[in-house]
N, C-alpha and C positions, 0 to 999 in steps of 0.2 A: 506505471505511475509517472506522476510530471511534476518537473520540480516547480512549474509559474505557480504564482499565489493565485487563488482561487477568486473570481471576479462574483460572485453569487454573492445577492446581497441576504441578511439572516433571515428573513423567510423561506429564502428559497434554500440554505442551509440548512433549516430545521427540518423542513420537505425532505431533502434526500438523507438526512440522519434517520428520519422516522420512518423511508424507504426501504436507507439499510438494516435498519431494525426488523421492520417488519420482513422482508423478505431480499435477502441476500443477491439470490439469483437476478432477480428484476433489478435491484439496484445497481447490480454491476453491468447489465444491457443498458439501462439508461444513461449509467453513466461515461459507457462505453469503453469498460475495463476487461479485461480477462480476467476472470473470478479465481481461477489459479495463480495465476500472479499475484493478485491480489492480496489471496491467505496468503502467500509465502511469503510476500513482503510483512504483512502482520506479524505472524508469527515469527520472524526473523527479528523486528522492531521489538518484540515479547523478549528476546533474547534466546530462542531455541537454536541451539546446534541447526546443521544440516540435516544430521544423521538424522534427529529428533523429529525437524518436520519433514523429513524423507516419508517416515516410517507415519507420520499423524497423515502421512495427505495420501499416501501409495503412490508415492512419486520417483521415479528416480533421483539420487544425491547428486549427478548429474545434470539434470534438469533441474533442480533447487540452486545449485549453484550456479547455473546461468542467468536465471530470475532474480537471485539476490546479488547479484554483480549490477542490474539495472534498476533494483532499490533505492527508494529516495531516501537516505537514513537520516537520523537527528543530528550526525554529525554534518551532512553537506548543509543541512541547514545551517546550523552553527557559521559553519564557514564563509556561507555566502550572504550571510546576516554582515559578517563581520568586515568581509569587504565591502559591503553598499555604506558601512559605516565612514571608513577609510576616505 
């Protein structure tokens, strides 16, 4: 995932919502995501342990935690909100 703000004007938003909605898979080649990474970041955003979404994805807690080391969390936003403030 990527922390830039997303340049898509709300058409073309609603498009890849109603993408991800409709099918997962395709939304993440379009969007040109690893669909594994992706849930783990979710789920991790959800607030799931490791172990939790280890065990939801049959992933190693290993490889979950490489993934959510390169998570975009609510807090880097926070932060980086807070110094364009500054």
């Amino acid at each position: 995932m990527t922390n830039q703000k997303s340049m898509l004007n709300p058409e073309d938003k609603n498009t890849a919502l109603e993408m991800a909605i409709a099918d997962f898979q395709q939304f993440c080649m379009y969007a040109g995501v690893n669909e594994t990474q992706l849930k783990v970041c979710i789920e991790r955003n959800k607030g799931l342990s490791l172990g939790q979404i280890s065990q939801k994805l049959n992933i190693s807690r290993n490889t979950v935690k490489g993934i959510t080391d390169r998570c975009f969390s609510k807090s880097d936003k926070e932060s980086t909100e807070e110094k364009t403030k500054s």
